[in-house]
N, C-alpha and C positions, 0 to 999 in steps of 0.2 A: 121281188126281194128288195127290203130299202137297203141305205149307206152301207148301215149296219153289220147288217145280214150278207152283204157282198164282201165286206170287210173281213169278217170269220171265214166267209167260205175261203178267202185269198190265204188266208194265212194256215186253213187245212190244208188247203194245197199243197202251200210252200211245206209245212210239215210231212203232207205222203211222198213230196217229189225228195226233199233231205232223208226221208227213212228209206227208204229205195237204194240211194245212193250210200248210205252208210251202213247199210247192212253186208251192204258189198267193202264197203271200207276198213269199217271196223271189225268185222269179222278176220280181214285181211288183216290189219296189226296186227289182231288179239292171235293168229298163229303162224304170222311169215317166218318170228325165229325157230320154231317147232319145224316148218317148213324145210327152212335154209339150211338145218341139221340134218336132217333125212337128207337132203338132195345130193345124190353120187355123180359128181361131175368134178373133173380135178381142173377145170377150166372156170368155174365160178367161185371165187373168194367174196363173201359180203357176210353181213353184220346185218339183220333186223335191228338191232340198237342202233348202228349209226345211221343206217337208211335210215328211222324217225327222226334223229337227232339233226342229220342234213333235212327232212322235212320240215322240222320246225323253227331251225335257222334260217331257213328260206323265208318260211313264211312270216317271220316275226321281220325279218330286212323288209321285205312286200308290203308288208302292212300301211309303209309309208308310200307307198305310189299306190297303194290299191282305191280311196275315194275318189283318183282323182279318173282311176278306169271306169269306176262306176259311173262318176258323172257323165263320162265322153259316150259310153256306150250302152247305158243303162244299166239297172238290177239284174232283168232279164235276163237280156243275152249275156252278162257277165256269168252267172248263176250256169246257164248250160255252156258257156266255151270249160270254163273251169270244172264244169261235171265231166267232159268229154273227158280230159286228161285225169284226170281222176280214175276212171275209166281204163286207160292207158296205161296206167302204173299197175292194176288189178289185172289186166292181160298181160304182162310185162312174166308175171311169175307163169304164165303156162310153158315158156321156153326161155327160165332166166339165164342171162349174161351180166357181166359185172359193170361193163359199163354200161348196159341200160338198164341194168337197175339204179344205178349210182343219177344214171341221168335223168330218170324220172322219178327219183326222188326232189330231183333241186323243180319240175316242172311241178310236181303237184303240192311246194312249198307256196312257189307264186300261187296259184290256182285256188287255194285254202285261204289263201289273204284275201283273192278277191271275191270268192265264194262267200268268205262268212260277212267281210262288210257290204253286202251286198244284201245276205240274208237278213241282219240288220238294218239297213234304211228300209228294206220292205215291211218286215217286222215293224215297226216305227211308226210310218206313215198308214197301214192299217191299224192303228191302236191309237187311243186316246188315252190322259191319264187316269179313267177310271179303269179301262180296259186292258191295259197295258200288263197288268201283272195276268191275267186269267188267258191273255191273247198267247204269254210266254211261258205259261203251264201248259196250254194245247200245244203247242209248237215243240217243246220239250218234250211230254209224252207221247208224240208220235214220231219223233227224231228215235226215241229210244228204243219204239222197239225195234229197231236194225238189229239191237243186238237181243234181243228174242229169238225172230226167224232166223241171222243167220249162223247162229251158235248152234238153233237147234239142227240144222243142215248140217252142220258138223260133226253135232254128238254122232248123227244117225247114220254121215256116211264113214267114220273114222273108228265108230264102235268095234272093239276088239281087235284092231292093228296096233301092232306094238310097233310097226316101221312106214312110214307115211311112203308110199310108192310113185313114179312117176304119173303114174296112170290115176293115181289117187287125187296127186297134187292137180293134174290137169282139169280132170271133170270139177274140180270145185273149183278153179280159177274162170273156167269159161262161162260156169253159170253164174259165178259174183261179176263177170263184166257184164253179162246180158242186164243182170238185175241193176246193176248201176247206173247201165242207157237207158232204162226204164225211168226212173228217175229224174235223168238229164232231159227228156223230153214232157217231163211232167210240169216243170216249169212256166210253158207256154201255154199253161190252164190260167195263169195268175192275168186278172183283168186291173186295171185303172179303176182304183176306187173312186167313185162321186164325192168332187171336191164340195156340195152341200146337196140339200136334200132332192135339188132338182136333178131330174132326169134328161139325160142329152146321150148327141152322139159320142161323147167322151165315154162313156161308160164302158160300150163294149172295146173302146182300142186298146190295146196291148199296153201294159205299165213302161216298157223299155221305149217306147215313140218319142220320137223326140216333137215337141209344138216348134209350131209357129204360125206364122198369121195363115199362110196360102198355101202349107203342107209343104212349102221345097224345101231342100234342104244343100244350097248352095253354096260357094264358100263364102258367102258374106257373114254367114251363121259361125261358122266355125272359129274365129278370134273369140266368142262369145263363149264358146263351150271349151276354148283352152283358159282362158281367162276363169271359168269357173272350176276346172280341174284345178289349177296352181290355187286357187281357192281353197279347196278342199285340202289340199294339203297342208300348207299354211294355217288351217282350220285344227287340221289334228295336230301340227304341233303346239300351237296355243293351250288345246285341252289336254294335252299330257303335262302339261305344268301346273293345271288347275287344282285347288286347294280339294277339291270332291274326288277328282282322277286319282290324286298323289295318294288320299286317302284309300281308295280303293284297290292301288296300284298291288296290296300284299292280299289282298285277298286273292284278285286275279291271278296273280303269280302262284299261290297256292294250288290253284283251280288248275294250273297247266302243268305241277308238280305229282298232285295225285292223277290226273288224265294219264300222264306217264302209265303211274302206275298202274293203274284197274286195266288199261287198255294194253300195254304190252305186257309187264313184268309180272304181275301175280297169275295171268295166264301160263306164262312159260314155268314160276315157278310150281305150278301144281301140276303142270305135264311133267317136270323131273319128278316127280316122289314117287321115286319105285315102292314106297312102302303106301300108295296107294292104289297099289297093285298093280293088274297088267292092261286096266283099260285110264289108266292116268292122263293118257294123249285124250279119250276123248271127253275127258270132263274138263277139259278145255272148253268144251263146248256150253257143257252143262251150267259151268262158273259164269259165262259170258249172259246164261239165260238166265242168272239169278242174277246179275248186275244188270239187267237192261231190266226185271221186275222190279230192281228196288227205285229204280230210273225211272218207270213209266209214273209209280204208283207216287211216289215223290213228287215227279211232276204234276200230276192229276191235279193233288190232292192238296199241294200248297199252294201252287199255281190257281186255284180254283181259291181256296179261300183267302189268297191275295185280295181279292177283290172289295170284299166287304173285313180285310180284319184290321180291328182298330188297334191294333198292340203293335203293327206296321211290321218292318220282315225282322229284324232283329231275332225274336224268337226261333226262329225257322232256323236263322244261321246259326244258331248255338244250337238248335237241336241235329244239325250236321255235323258240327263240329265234334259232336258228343259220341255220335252213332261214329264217326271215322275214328275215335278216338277208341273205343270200344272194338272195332275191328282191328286196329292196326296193332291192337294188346292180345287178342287171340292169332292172328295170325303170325308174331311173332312169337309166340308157344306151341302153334302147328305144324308149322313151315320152318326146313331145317334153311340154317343161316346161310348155306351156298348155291341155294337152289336157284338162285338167278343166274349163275354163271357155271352150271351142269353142263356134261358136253352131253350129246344123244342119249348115251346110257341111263340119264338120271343121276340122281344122288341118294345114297345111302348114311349119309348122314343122320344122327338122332338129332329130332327137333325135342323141347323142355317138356313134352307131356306124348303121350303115342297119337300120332298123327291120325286126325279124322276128318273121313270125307265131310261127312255133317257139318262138322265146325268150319270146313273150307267155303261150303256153299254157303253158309249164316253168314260168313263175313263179305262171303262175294255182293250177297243179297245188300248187305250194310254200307259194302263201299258208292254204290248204285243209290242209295238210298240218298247217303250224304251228301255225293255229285249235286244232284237234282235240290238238294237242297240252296246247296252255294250257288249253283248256274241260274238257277232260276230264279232266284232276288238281287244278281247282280245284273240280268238281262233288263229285271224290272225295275232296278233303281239307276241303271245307265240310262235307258229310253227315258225315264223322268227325266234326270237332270239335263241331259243332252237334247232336249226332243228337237231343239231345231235345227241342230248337229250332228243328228243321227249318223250318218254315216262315217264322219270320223270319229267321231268317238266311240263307235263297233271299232273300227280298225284299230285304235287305242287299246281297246278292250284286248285283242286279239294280237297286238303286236306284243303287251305283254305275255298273257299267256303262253302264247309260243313258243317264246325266247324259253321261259321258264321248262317249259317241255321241251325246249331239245337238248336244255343243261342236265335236267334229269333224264334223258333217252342217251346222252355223252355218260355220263355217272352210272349207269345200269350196268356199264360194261365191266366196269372194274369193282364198286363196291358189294360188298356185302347183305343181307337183304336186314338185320337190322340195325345198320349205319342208313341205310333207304328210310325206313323206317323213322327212325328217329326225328331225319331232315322233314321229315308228311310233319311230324308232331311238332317239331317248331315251329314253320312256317302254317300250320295250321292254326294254333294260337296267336301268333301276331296278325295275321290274315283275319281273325275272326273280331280282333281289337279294333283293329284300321277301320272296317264294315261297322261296326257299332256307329264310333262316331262320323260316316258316313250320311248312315243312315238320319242322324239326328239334327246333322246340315239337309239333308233332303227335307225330314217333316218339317222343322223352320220354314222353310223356302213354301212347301205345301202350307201352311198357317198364316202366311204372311196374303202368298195369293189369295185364301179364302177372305181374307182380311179386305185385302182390296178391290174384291169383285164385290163386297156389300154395299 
């Protein structure tokens, strides 16, 4: 197998080893508030909103010490310490308590910071700028479908329970931890891509080794690898002030606004609409399998002609912008205004048109669609501008979104679903504005290289 060819295989990897772990993940958002309601214990008081909300505020604080974990102890092993806990939090709900759930909320905010700048510099360093955009459409659609398989685990074991059980909650939380360690040990498939065409013994060692001349690793090494930590850091806050970052910074925030949403909130609120009957808990499930279809097929499909398309991503991000814009107008005519904050029973509220299952799923399908839209030309226009920054400027990426999603995970709890709404729709416009002229500092920058490499 040449460079090449090792390269993609690294980066399928990394994409089965993150859908393993997020099908256990996100399946776990998309119904711990459904969860947390059913659960009959006068000893546990919690919030699925503010557990995310404290997750994402973790992880958006993290963000700034996560490149510099990454440099001290690699991609690798940062990738599975942070799947472990990941993990952790996903067993946490087979016997929850208030304060570890509270406490493994604030572990798997750190954990997220360093997970994804992690999955970033690898992402990166496998990819070239021709490759870059088709490398983060594979990666994308195989991230996505987590939430395929384990929505459909859902549908099939919650079908026709109108009251989620102890015994219910359990057997689904011990198989989404199993599935998560699967995952975290998938990691250690990812080899050291060949820094050129020659073949050596560098090839088969582990991406996380650290070099040196005679393999020790003593402390004379180590001023070396703090000195490149405070680096990294120093690194990412240069590039959050950058004229392309700055630019980018409302799309991103965008990106971590709807996450919010597709991934907690329109799950919860289609489990309240008793007026879609009595199996509404499990098309929780169902919704999650038509966001992670419009997720994969998004990814696939633009991700792939990223590669050769001369109109650059622009296109792509209006046509998300368009498709969110589109659902966010149907769902706000199907879905009554208080269904985010129902307590167990549901809401009986009239939404502006009779509420339909159909119309629920097309939009679930639509918000998955747009995601993959946005995520995947910002994965692929951050690696370009960044490439020999990668790693902080993932973490950049990710400190905003974060933050962005745990102000919308904090606002879930009290606003209304279309005051939610609304805030998708502004910030989705200025978000799609920023990303234009982003983009058009990127082709510069691409025209200029080709310029100077004649």
């Amino acid at each position: 197998m040449g460079p090449d060819g090792k390269k993609l295989l690294n980066i399928v990897i990394l994409g089965f080893g993150f859908m393993f772990m997020f099908t256990a993940f996100q399946t776990c958002g998309n119904i711990e508030q459904t969860v947390i309601k059913s659960f009959n214990s006068t000893e546990f008081h919690g919030s699925g909103y503010t557990s995310m909300a404290i997750i994402y505020g973790v992880f958006s604080a993290s963000n700034l010490m996560a490149p510099s974990v990454v440099t001290l102890i690699g991609p690798q092993v940062s990738m599975f310490l942070s799947g472990i806990l990941y993990s952790g939090y996903i067993a946490m709900f087979i016997h929850p308590l208030t304060w570890s759930f509270y406490t493994a909320s604030v572990l798997v905010g750190v954990a997220a910071a360093i997970l994804w700048t992690a999955q970033g510099n690898v992402l990166a360093i496998n990819s070239t700028d021709q490759s870059i955009g088709r490398n983060s459409g594979v990666f994308w659609s195989l991230l996505q479908f987590s939430l395929f398989f384990g929505n459909l685990y859902i549908y099939c074991a919650w079908h026709g329970h109108d009251h989620i059980t102890d015994k219910d909650r359990q057997t689904v939380f011990i198989s989404l931890t199993v599935i998560s360690l699967v995952g975290c040990f998938l990691f250690f498939l990812i080899r050291k891509p060949d820094p050129d065409s020659s073949s050596g013994s560098e090839a088969t060692e582990s991406l996380l080794q650290t070099e040196s001349g005679d393999g020790s690793t003593d402390s004379s090494s180590r001023p070396d690898l703090c000195t490149q930590a405070l680096d990294a850091f120093v690194q990412a806050c240069r590039i959050s002030v950058t004229k392309e970052m700055l630019l980018l910074s409302a799309s991103i925030g965008y990106t971590g606004l709807e996450l919010t949403f597709y991934s907690g909130v329109y799950g919860t609120c289609i489990g309240a609409m008793t007026r879609f009957g009595s199996d509404a808990k499990s098309l929780i499930g169902i919704s999650g399998i038509c966001i992670g279809l419009g997720e994969i097929i998004g990814g696939g499909v633009f991700g792939m002609l990223n590669k050769k398309n001369r109109f650059g991503r622009n296109p792509v991000v209006l046509l998300g912008l368009l498709t969110h814009f589109v659902a966010f107008f149907l769902i706000f005519l199907n879905i009554a205004s208080d269904a985010p904050l129902a307590p167990e029973g549901g809401t009986d509220l009239e939404a502006f048109i009779t509420p339909s299952v159909a119309v629920a799923m097309i939009c679930s399908f639509l918000l998955g669609l747009g995601d993959s839209c946005f995520n995947t030309q910002l994965l692929s226009i951050i690696g370009f501008l960044f490439r020999d920054n990668s790693a902080p400027a993932f973490a950049v990426f990710k400190f905003i979104q974060s933050i962005m999603a745990a102000v919308a995970f904090f606002y879930s709890n009290f606003l209304l679903l279309h005051w939610q709404l609304l805030i998708l729709v502004v910030f989705g416009f200025l978000g799609s504005v920023s990303f234009f002229a982003a983009e058009w500092l990127a082709e510069s920058r691409r025209r200029d290289s080709d310029y100077g490499s004649i």
